[in-house]
N, C-alpha and C positions, 0 to 999 in steps of 0.2 A: 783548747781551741773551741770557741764556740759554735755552735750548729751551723750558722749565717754561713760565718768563714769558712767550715770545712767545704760543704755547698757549695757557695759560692766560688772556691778556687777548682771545684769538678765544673760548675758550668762553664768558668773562663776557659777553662782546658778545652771542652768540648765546643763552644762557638769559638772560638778562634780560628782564623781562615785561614789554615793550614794548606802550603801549597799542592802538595801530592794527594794527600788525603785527609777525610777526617780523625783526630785524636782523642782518644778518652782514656781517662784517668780510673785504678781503683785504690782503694787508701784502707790502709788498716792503722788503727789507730790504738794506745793506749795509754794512759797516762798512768803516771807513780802516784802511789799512797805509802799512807804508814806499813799497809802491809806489804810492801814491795820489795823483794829481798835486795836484789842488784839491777843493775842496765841491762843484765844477759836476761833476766825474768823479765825484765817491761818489753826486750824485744822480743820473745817465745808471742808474749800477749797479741802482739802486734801484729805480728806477722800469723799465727793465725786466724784473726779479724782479716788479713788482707787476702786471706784465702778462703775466707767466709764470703768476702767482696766477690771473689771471682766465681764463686761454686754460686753464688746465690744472683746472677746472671752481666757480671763487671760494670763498670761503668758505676762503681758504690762507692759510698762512704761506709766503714762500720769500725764503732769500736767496741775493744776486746769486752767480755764481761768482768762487771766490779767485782774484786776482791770478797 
């Protein structure tokens, strides 16, 4: 997913006129390579990018580091 798009679908999230409140989005992200053993490694990746998101103050995009 490109930069634009990842951005882009946090700020849709965040100005959308949510009736109770406002909503924000954080995303972790990773994509598969050659070196990628299984689905269960690209999610480990993943999901600690989305706890990078959160520790590094939410409302993030981030993806995991490359291989």
């Amino acid at each position: 997913m490109c930069r634009s798009r990842r951005f882009g679908l946090r700020l849709a999230i965040e100005q959308a006129p949510w009736p109770e409140r406002g909503i924000t989005i954080s995303v972790g992200a990773s994509t598969a390579t050659t070196h990628t053993a299984d689905l269960a490694e690209l999610l480990e990746h993943a999901d600690r990018a989305l706890y990078r998101s959160k520790q590094a103050g939410r409302n993030r995009v981030t993806l995991a580091d490359a291989a």
